[in-house]
C-alpha positions as CSV (number, residue, x, y, z in Angstrom):
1,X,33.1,20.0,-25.5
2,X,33.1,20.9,-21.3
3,X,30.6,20.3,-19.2
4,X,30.0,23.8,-18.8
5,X,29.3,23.9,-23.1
6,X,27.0,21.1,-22.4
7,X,25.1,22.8,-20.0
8,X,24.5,25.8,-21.8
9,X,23.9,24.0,-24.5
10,X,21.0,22.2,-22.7
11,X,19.5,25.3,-21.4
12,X,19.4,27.2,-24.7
13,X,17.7,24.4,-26.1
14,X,15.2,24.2,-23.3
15,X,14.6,28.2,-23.4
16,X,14.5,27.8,-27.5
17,X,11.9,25.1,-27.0
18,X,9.7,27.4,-24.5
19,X,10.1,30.4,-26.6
20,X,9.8,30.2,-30.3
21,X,12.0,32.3,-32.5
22,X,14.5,32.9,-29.9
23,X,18.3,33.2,-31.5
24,X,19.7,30.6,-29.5
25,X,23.9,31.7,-30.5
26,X,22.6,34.9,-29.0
27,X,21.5,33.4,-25.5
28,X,25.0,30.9,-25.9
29,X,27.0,34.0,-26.0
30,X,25.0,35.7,-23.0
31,X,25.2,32.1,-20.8
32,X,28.8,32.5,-21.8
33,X,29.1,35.7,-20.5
34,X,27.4,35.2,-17.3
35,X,28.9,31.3,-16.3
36,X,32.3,32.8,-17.3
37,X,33.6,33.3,-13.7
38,X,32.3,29.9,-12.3
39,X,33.8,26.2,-12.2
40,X,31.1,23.5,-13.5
41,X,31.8,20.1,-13.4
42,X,29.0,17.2,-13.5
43,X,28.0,15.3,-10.5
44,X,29.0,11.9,-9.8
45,X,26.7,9.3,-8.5
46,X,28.8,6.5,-8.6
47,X,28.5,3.6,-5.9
48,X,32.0,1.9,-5.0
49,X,31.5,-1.8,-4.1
50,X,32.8,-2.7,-0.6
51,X,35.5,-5.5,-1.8
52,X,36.9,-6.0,1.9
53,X,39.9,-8.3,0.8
54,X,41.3,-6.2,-2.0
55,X,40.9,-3.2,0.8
56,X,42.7,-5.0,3.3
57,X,45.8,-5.9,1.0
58,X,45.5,-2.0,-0.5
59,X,46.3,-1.2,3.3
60,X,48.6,-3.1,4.1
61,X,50.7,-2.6,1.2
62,X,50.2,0.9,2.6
63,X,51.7,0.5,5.5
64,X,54.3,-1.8,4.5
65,X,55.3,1.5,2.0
66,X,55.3,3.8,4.8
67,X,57.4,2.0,6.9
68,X,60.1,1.6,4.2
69,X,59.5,5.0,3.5
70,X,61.0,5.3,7.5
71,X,58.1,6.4,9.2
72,X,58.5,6.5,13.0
73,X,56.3,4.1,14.7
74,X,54.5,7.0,16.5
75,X,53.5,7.6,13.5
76,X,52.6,4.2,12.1
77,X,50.7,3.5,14.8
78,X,49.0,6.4,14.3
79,X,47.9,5.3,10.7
80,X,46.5,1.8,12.0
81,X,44.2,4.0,14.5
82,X,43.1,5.7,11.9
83,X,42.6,2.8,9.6
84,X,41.3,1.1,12.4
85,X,39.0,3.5,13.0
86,X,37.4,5.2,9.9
87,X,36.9,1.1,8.8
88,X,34.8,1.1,12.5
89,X,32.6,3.9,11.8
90,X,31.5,2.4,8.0
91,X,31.1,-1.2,9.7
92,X,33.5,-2.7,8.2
93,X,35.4,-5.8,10.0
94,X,39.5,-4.6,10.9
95,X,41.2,-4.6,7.4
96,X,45.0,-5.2,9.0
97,X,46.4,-8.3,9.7
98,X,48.7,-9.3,12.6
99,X,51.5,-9.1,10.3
100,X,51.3,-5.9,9.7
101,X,50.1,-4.9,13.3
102,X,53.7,-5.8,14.6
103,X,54.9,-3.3,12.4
């Protein structure tokens, strides 16, 4: 079932509950009808843990990737200041190593 059948779903039940004798497949059908044109999707709350030395080898091996891909080091560089940073502004400590700072 989609999110949007679950929601609808929920409602009818909650308008069914409130008004007695109510044909809830009738309300469905009109929910249907008037949710048609839009997108639903449930929100996510989710908390992603801060695990700073699986980040920092998830970067590098994403530079190390672009440079084999034959990136210029314009833009490399570019990427570390970025990395550099976005890391910064969350307070995180600098996720590159030397190593891949002489990229």
């Amino acid at each position: 079932m989609s999110e949007k059948q679950d929601l609808m779903n929920a409602i009818a039940s909650r308008i069914q509950a409130e008004i007695p004798g109510m044909n809830i497949s009738t309300l469905i059908s009109l929910l249907a009808l008037e949710m048609e044109p839009y997108d639903i999707s449930k929100s996510s709350r989710e908390i992603t843990v801060y695990r700073g030395f699986e980040n920092k080898k998830l970067i590098e091996k994403f530079l190390v990737c672009k440079r084999v891909k034959g990136l210029t080091p314009k833009s490399l560089t570019m990427y570390k200041e970025s990395i550099h940073f976005l890391t910064g502004l969350m307070g995180n400590p600098p996720l590159i190593s030397e190593e891949i700072e002489k990229l």
